[in-house]
C-alpha positions as CSV (number, residue, x, y, z in Angstrom):
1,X,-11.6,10.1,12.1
2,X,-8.5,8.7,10.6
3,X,-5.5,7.1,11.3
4,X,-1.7,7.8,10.3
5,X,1.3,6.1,9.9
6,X,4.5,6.2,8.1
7,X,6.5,2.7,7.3
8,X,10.1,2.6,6.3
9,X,12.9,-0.4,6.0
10,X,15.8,-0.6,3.9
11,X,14.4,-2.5,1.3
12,X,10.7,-3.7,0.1
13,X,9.5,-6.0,-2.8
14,X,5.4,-5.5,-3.7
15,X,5.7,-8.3,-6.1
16,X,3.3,-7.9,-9.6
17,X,1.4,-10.9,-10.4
18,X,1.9,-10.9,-13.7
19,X,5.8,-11.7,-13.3
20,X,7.2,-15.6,-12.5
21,X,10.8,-16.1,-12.7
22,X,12.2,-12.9,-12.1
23,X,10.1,-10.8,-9.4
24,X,9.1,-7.2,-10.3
25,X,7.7,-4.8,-7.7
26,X,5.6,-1.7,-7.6
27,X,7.0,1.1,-6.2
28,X,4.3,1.5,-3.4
29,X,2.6,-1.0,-1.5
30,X,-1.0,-1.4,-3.4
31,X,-4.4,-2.0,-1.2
32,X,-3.8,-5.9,-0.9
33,X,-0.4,-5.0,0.8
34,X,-2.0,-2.6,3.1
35,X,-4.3,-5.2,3.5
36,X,-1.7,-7.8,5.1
37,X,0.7,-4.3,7.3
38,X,-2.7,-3.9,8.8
39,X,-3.8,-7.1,9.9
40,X,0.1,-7.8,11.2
41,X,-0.2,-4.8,13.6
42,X,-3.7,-5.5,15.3
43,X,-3.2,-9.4,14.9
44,X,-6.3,-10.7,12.6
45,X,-5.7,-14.7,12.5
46,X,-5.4,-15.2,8.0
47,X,-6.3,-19.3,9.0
48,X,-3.1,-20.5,7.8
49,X,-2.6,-22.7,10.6
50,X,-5.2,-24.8,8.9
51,X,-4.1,-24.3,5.0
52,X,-1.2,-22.5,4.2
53,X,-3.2,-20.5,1.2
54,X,-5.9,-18.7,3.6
55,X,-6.0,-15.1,4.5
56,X,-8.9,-15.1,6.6
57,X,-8.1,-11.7,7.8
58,X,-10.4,-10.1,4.6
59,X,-14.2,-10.9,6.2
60,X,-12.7,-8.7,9.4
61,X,-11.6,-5.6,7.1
62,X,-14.8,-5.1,5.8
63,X,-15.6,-1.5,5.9
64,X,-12.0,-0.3,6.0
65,X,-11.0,2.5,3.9
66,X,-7.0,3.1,3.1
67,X,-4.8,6.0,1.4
68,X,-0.9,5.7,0.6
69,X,1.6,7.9,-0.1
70,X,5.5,8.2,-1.6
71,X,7.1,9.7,0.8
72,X,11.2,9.3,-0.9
73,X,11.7,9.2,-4.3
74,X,12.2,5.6,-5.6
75,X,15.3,3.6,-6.1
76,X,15.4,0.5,-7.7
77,X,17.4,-2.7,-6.6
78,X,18.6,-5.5,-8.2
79,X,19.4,-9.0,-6.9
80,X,19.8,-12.5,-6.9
81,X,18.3,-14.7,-4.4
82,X,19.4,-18.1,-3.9
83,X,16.7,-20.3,-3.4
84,X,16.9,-24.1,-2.5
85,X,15.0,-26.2,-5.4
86,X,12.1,-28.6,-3.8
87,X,11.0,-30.3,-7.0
88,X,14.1,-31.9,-8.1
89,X,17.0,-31.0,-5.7
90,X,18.7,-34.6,-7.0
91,X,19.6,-31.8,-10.0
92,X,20.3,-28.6,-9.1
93,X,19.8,-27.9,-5.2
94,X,19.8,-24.3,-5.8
95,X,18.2,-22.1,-8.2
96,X,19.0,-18.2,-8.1
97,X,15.5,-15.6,-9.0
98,X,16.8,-12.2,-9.8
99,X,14.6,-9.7,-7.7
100,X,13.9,-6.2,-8.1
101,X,13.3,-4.4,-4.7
102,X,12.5,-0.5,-3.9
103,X,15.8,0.6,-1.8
104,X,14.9,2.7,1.5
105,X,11.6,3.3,0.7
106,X,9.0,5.2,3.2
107,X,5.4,5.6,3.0
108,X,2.5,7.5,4.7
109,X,-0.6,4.8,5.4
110,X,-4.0,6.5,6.2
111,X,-6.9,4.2,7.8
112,X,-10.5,5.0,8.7
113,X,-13.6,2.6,9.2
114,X,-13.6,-1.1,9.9
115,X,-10.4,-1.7,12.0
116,X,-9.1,1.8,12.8
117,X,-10.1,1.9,16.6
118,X,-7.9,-1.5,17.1
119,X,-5.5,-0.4,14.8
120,X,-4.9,3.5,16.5
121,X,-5.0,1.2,20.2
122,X,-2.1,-0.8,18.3
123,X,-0.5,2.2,17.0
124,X,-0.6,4.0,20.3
125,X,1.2,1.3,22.4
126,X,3.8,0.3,19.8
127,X,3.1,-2.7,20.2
128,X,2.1,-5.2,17.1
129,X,0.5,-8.5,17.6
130,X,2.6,-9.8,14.6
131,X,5.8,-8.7,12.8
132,X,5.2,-6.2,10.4
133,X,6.8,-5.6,6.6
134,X,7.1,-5.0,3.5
135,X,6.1,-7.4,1.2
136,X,8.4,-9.5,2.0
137,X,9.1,-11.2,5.2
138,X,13.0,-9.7,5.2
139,X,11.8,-6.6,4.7
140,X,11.1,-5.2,8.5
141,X,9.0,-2.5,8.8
142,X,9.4,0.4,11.0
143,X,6.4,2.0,12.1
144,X,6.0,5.7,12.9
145,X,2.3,6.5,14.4
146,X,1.6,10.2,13.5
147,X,-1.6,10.4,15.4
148,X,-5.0,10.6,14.3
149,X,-7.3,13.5,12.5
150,X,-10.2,14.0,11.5
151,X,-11.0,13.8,7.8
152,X,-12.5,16.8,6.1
153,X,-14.7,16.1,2.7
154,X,-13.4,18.7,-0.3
155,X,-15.4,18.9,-2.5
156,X,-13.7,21.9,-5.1
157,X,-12.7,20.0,-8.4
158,X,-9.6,21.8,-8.6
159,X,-7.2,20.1,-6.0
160,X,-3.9,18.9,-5.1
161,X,-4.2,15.4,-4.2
162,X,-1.1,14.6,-1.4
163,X,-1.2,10.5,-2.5
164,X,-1.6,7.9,-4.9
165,X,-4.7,8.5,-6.8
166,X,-7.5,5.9,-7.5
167,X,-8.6,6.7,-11.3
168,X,-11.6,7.0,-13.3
169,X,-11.2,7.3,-16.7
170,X,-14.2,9.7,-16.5
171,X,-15.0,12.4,-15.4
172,X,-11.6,13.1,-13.8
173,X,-8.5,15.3,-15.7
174,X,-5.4,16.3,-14.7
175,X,-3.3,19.3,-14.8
176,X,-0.3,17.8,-16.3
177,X,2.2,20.6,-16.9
178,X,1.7,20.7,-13.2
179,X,2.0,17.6,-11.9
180,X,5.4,17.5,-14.2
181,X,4.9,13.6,-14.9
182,X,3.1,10.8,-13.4
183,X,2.6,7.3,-13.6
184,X,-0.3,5.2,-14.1
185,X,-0.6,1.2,-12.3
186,X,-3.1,-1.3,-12.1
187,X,-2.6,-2.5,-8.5
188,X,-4.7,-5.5,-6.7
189,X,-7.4,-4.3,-4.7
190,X,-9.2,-6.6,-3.1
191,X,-8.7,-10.9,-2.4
192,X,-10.7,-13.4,-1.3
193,X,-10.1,-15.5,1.9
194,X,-8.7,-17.9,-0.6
195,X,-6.6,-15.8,-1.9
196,X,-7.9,-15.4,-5.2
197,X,-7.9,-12.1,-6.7
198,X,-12.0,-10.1,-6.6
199,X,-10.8,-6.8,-8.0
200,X,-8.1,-4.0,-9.1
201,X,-7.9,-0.4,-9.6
202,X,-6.3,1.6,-11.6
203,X,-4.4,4.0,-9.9
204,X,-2.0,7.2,-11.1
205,X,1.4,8.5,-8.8
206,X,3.4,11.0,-9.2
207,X,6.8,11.0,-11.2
208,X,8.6,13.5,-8.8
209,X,7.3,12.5,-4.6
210,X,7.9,16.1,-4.1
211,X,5.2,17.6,-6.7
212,X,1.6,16.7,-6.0
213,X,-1.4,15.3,-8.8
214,X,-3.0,18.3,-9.5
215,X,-6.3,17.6,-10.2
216,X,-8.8,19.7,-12.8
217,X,-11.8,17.3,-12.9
218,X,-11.9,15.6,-9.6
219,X,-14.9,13.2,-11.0
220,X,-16.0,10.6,-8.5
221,X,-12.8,10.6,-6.2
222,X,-13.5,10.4,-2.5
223,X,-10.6,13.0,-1.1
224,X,-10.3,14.4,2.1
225,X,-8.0,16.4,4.1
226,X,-6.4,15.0,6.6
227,X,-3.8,17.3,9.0
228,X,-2.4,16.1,11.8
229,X,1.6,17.3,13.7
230,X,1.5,20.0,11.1
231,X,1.1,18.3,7.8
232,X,-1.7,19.3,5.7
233,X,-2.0,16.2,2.8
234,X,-5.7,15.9,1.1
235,X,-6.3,12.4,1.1
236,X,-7.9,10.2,-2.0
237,X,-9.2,7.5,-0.5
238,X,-9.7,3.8,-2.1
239,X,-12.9,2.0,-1.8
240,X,-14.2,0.3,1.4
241,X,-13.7,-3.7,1.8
């Protein structure tokens, strides 16, 4: 069985690592984001009560699987936030960070394994242990439960893949005069409780949220299909925690 859920606000900021001053985002929230939505809603304690740098929360995910998908087509937003400068405030008190943020964006999160049955009890009621967003604590999320389904294995290599797609460089080909564009991220997958980075993925998304990937080669990609209040999406799924 999985879960589903779609998340919306008005803005969201997924921050990449590599950028300091000014903040980039990706235009979906990558594994490590789900990682934090999910914990928010069912209310695993990340420690930082203790130190401010802990996200416990990881050891209790183990042997959760997740799937997201673009559900608007992205628009970009550009701004500068004032922030208040702690190292020498004698000089400059406040320092502005231009930020790029994803403007009304909505997504579709699928869960299975691990957490799901405390996650679909939180889901059901409505009613979230913690505040959740995204990526950024101004960025309030509104949650939309969609129900649950049971995921059906496919197993034909030549499949239209409803989200974004964990790659393999082989084994796995796409149709692209199909797909009519896509691009291609690597996203963080997995942290430690420390919050130290264990491992990405490389992941590919498609240009136009209203085309699917089209796959030729499926390779090693787990995909499933998942229907549930009359949609019909086939699912790839990332890795277990």
């Amino acid at each position: 069985m999985a879960v589903i859920f779609d998340c919306s606000s008005s803005i969201a900021m997924f921050r990449k690592p590599y950028t300091t001053t000014s903040s980039v985002s990706f235009a979906f929230p990558p594994p490590s984001a789900l990682a934090g939505l999910i914990s928010a809603i069912i209310g695993l304690n990340n420690g930082a009560d203790e130190d401010g740098a802990r996200a416990d929360y990881w050891d209790e995910l183990s042997g959760t699987q997740v799937a997201v998908s673009i559900l608007k087509r992205t628009r970009w937003l550009r701004a500068a936030i004032n922030f208040w400068n702690v190292k020498n405030p004698q000089d400059n008190p406040h320092t502005q960070i231009k930020h790029q943020f994803v403007a009304s964006p909505r997504y579709r999160v699928y869960v299975k394994g691990g957490v799901e049955e405390r996650l679909r009890k939180k889901l059901k009621e409505g009613s979230f242990v913690y505040t959740p967003f995204l990526g950024v604590a101004y960025a309030i999320a509104q949650i939309d439960y969609l129900g649950e389904c049971q995921d059906t294995p496919v197993e034909s290599d030549s499949v239209e893949v409803s989200t974004v797609l964990p790659w393999e460089d082989e084994g796995m080909e796409l149709e692209l005069e199909r797909c009519g564009g896509v691009f291609s991220e690597l996203v963080p997958f997995s942290l430690k409780t420390d919050r130290s980075l264990i491992e990405t993925i490389k992941v590919l998304y498609p240009a136009d949220v209203n085309r699917p990937l089209c796959l030729r080669k499926r390779g090693g990609a787990d995909l499933a299909r998942c229907s549930v209040s009359g949609l019909q999406d086939v699912v790839a799924w990332f890795p277990e925690w």
